[in-house]
N, C-alpha and C positions, 0 to 999 in steps of 0.2 A: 592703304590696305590693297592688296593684291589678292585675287581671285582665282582660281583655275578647276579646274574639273577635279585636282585631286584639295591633300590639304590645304588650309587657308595659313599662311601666314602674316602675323601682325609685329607692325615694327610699331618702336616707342618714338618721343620725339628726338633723342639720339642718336636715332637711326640703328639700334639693335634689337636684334630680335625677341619677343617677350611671350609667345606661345606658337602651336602650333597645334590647329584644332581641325580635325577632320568633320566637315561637316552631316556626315554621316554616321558617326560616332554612337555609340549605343552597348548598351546591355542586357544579357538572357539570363534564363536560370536556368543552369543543368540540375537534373536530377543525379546524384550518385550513388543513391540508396541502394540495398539491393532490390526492394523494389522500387523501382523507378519509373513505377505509373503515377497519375494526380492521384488516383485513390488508395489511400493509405489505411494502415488497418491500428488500432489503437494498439499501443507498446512498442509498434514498429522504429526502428532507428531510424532517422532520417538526416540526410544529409545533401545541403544545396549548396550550390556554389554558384558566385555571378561570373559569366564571362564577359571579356570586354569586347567590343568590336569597333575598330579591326585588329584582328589577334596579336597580342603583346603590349597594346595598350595600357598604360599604368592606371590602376582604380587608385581611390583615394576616397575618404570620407564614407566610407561604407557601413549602411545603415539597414537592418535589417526587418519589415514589418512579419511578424505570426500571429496568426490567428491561434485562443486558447480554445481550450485547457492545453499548454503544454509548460514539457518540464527541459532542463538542462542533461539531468540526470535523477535516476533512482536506483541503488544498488544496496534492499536491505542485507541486513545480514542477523542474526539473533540478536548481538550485542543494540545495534543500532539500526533505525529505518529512518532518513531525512532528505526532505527534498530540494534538488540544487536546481533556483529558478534559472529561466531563461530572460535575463533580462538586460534590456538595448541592445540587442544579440550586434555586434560589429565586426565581428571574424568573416574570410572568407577562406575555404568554405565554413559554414553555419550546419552546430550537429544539434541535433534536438528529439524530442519523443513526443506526440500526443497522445492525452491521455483521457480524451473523451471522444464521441460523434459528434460530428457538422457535417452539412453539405455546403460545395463552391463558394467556401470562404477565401478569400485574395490573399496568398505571399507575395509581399513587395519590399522587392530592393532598391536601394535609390543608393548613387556615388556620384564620382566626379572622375574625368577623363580630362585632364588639360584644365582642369577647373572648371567645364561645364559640365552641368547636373544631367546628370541620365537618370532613369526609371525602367524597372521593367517587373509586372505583374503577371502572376499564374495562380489560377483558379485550383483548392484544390478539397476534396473530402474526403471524409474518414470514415470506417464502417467501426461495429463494435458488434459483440455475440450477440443475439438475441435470447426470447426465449428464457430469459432467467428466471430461474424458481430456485428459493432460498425456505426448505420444509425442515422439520425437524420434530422430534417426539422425545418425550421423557419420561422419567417413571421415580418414586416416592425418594424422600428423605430417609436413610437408612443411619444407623449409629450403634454403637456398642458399648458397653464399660465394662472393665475386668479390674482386678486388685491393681494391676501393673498399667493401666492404657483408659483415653477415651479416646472413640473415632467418629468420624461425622462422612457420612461420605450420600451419594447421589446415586441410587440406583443398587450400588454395591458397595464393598470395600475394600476390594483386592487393588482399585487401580489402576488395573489391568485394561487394555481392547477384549480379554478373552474374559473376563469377567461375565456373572448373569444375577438380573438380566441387565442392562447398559446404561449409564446412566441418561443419556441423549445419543439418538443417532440421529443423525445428519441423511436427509436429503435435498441433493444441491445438484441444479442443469444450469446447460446452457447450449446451445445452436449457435457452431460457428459463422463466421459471415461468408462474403463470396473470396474465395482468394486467402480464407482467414483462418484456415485449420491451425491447431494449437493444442494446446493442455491447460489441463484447469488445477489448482490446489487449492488450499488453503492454509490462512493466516489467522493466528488465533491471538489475542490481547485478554488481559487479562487483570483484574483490578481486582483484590486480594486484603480484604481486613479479616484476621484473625487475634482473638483473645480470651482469656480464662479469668476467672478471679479464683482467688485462692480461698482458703481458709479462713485466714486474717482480715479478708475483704480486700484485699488489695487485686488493682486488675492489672494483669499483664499482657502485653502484646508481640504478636509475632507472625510472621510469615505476611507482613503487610506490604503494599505497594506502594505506601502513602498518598492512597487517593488518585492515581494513576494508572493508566493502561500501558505495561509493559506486555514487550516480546514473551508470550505463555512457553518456556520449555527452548523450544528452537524453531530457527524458519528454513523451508514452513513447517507447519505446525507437522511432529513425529504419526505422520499418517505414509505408508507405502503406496507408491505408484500415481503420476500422474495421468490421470483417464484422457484420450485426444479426444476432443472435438473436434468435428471435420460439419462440411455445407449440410444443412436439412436432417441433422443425423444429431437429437436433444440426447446426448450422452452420461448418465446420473454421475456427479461424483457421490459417493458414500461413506459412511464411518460411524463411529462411538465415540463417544467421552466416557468417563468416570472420575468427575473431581474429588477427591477425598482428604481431610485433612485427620491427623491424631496427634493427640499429647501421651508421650510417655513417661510414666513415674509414677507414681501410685495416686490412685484418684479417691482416697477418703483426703488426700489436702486440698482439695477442689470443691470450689461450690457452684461453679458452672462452668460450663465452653462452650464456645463461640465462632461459627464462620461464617462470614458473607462475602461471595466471589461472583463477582459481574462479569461478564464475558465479550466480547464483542469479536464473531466467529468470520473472518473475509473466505468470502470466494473470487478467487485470482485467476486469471487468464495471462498466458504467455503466449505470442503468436510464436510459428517454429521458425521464423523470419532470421538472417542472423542477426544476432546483437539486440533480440528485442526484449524489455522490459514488463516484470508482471506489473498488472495491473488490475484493481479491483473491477467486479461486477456488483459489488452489493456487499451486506454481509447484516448476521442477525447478531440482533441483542437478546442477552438471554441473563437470568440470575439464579443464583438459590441462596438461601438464609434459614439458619438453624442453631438453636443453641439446647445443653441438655442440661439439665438443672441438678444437683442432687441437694435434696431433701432428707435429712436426718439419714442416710446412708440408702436412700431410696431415689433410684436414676428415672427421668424421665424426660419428654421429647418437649421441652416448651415453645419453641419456635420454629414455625415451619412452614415457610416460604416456598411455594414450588416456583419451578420455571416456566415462564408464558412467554416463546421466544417471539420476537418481534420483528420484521424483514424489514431493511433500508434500501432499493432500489436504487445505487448511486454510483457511477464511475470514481475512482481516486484511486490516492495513493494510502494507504494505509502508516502511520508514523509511529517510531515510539525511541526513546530512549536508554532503555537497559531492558536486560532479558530478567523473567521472574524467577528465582530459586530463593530456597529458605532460609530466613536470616541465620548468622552464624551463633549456634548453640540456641536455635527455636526462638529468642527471645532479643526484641531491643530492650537498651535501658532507658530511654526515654520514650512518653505517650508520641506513639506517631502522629500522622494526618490519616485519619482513618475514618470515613461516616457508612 
């Protein structure tokens, strides 16, 4: 072997050559995020890339350590919300999202340059909004029945935002972080048993989710206007519900209805970063249940569950499968999965 102040070269016992390793050899991690500080802000894109040194260097064996919670990808949509892990990240560059807070957790890449292993670690943390309040208020079990209809509704039965009085309104904060101005919405899931019996005693079902939290309508959920959060400035977002469910057709062939709809309401953060990802702060559970009985042609309210909504304080991604809309012609023909 032969030495010199630059690369080393090593001959085999044939006297040809079989690498050539700078012993100086090493690797960094550029940031090429748009922000391209250590401190990162939860839903931010992120993207790292290792350089080699000295420049042009071939990598090889490229191995990526991240600290979690993070994701590959998240891009719900109504139909669909599923999350694409990050895992044994080996690309270079390395695109990824976090989706929680830590502080000076270690990124480390480790490769191979001439077949010797380099490493190179950066310290890095994540802020997230503060400040979360996840409130909401409700008001009675409301229903109707006419010769042609029975309705079951929350508050009201129009339906409507403009409806009174509402059947829940939402209020929902949060305080962005430093660097972390964004917008807040929400995500609304929705698990959905409905059913009647008839006459004949038979019971029928419809508008169910089978036991499931689907996408409620669209994402996010059909509420106007993203409210910004910006530093030290707790900004409400606000709204209504009115869940309502009816059967039409004449209600002396009925001898009861039935709805019970659980909800699970997100409040989601988008930093205005580009390319960043929402991401939950929380979100409430909340239910109602009600059925209206008739009695010899005499209507009345026999169940009635109000709503006691219940806060989850948790970072994530919120998931679901299909979006909720009403079975075709109000009715399956088989008992779904419905409790």
């Amino acid at each position: 072997m032969t030495q010199g102040c630059g690369p080393t070269t090593t001959y085999g016992g044939n006297g040809r050559v079989e690498a050539l390793v700078d012993p100086a050899a090493g690797i960094s991690i550029v940031d090429q995020s748009a922000n391209n500080s250590t401190t990162k802000i939860i839903g931010q894109a992120v993207q790292l890339i290792a350089v080699p040194s000295p420049s042009g260097a071939p990598l090889t064996n490229v191995s990526w350590s991240i600290p979690s919670p993070v994701v590959a990808n998240y891009q719900p949509t109504s139909a669909i919300a599923t999350i694409a892990p990050l895992s044994q990240p080996s690309s270079n560059p390395v695109n990824f999202f976090w989706t929680g807070p830590f502080t000076n957790s270690n990124v480390t890449v480790t490769a191979k340059i001439y077949g010797v292993p380099v490493t190179a670690t950066v310290p890095y943390s994540v802020l997230a909004p503060t400040a979360v309040s996840l409130n909401a208020q409700t008001n009675p079990i409301v229903w109707s029945e006419t010769s042609s209809s029975v309705a079951l509704g929350l508050g009201n039965l129009t339906g409507s935002s403009t409806g009174t009085p509402p059947g829940i309104t939402f209020t929902f904060s949060a305080t962005a972080p430093s660097n972390g101005d964004g917008n807040l919405e929400v995500a609304q899931l929705i698990d959905r048993c409905n059913s009647l019996v008839t006459s004949t005693g038979t019971t029928e079902y419809g508008l169910s989710t089978q036991s499931q939290y689907w996408d409620d309508t669209s994402f996010p959920y059909g509420y106007t206007g993203d409210p910004p959060i910006v530093v030290d400035i707790s900004n409400p977002w606000t709204a209504v519900d009115e869940p309502t469910v009816s059967e039409n057709g004449s209600s002396s062939g009925l001898k009861s209805y039935s709805n019970y709809d659980r909800f699970h309401t997100y409040l989601i953060y988008q930093s205005t970063s580009p390319g960043s990802i929402w991401v939950s702060l929380g979100y409430l559970s909340w239910s109602w249940k009600a059925t209206v009985t008739n009695n010899s042609g005499t209507w009345s309210l026999t169940t009635n569950v109000l709503p006691s909504p219940v806060p989850t304080y948790v970072f994530g991604l919120p998931q679901w499968t299909q979006v909720y809309a009403p079975a075709a012609g109000g009715k399956y023909a088989t008992t779904p999965t419905c409790s």
